[in-house]
C-alpha positions in Angstrom: -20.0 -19.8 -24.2 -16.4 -20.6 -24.7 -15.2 -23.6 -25.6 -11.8 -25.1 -25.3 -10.5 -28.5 -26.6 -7.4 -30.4 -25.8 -6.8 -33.9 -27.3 -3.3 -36.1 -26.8 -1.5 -39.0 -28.8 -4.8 -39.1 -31.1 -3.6 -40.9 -34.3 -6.7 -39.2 -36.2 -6.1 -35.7 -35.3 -7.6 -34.8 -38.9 -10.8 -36.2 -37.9 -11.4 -35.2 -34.8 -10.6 -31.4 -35.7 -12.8 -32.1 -38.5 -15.9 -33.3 -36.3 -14.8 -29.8 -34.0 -15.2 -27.5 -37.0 -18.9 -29.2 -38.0 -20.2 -29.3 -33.9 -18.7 -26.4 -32.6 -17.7 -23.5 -35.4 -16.7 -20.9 -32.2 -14.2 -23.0 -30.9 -11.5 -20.1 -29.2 -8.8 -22.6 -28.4 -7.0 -26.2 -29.3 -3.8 -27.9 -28.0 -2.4 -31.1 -29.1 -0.1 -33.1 -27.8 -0.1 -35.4 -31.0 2.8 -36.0 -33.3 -0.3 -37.3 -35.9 -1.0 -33.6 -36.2 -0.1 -32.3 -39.6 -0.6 -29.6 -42.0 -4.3 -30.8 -42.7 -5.4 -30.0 -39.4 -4.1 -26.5 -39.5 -5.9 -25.8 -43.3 -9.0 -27.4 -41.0 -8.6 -24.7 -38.4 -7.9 -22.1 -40.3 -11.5 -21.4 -41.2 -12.7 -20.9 -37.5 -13.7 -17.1 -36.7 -12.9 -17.4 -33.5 -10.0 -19.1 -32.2 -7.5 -17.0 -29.8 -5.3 -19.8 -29.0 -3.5 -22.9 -30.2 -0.6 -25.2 -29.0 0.8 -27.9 -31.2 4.0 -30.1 -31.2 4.2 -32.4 -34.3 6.9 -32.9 -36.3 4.6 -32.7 -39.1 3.5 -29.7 -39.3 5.4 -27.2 -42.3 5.0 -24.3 -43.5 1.8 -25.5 -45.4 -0.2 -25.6 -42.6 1.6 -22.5 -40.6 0.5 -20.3 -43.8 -2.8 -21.9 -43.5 -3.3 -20.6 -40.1 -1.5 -17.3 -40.8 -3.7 -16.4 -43.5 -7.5 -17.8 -41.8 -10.3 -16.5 -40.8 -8.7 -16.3 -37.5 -5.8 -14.0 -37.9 -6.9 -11.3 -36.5 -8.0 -13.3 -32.9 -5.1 -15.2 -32.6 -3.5 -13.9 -29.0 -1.5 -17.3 -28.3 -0.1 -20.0 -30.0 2.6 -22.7 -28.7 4.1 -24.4 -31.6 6.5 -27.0 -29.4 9.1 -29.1 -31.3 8.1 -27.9 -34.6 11.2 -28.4 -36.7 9.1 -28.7 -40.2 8.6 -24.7 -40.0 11.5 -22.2 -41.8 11.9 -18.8 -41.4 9.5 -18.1 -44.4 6.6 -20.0 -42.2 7.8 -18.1 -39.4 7.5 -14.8 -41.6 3.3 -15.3 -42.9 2.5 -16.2 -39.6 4.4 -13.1 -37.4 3.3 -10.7 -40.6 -0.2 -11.8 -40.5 -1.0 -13.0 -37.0 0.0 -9.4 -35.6 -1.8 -9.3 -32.4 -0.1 -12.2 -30.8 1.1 -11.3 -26.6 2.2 -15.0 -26.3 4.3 -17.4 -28.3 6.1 -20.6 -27.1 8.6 -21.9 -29.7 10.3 -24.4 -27.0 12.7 -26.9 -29.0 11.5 -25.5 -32.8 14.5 -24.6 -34.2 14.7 -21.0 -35.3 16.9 -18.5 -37.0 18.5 -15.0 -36.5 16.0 -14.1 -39.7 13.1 -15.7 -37.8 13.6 -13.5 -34.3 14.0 -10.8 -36.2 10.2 -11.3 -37.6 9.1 -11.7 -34.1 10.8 -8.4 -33.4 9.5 -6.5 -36.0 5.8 -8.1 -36.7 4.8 -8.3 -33.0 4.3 -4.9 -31.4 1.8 -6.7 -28.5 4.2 -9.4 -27.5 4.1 -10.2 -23.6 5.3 -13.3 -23.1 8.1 -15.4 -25.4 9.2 -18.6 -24.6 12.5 -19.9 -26.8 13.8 -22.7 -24.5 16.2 -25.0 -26.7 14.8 -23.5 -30.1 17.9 -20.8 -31.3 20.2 -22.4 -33.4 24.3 -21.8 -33.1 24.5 -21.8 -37.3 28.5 -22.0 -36.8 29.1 -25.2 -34.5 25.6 -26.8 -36.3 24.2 -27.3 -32.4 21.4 -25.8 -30.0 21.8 -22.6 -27.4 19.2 -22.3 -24.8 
């Protein structure tokens, strides 16, 4: 059986992932729309076996939580993730997760502001990548703005 979650503007993210983990340990996928989700919730999902994909957009989330991820139990099953309007993550966080999170095909990084350094990890760490989505997320370094 596969199960899929999806939760929106839940100001106790934390706990519901935490109730996920106990009740259903072979969870494949979870997308949040909330801005509550934080680095906690990633260390929390980090020890599913299972999970293939994941879509976040919080503010909140670092590279704490982005290591977390990168170095769980699900590394090696993670096909998709979506990391929307992530602007806590640097290129380091960017670097665990493409180095250890290999067999990624899709990854959205809409409005999460990356780097030359960051592409370059995608480039190099992602031989199965199908599908990347970048809309608003390169930054122009030289006039300190956004490029599409």
């Amino acid at each position: 059986m596969k199960l899929y979650y999806t939760f929106f503007d839940t100001p106790d993210a934390e706990a519901i992932v935490g109730r996920l983990l106990q009740n259903h340990p072979k969870l494949e996928s979870i997308s949040t729309e909330s801005e509550d989700t934080t680095d906690e919730t990633l260390v929390q999902l980090s020890l599913l076996t299972s999970l293939k994909r994941c879509a976040f957009a919080s503010k909140q989330i670092t590279d704490v939580g982005i290591t977390a991820l990168a170095k769980g139990s699900s590394r090696a099953t993670l096909r998709f993730i979506e990391l929307r309007a992530c602007s806590g993550i640097t290129d380091a966080g960017f670097n665990t997760l493409m180095e250890n999170c290999n067999g990624i095909e899709l990854l959205n990084l809409s409005w999460t502001p990356l780097t030359d350094a960051s592409l370059f990890s995608i480039s190099r760490h992602c031989p199965h990548l199908r599908h990347l989505s970048l809309y608003y997320s390169l930054r122009d370094e030289e006039n300190d703005g956004w490029t599409c």
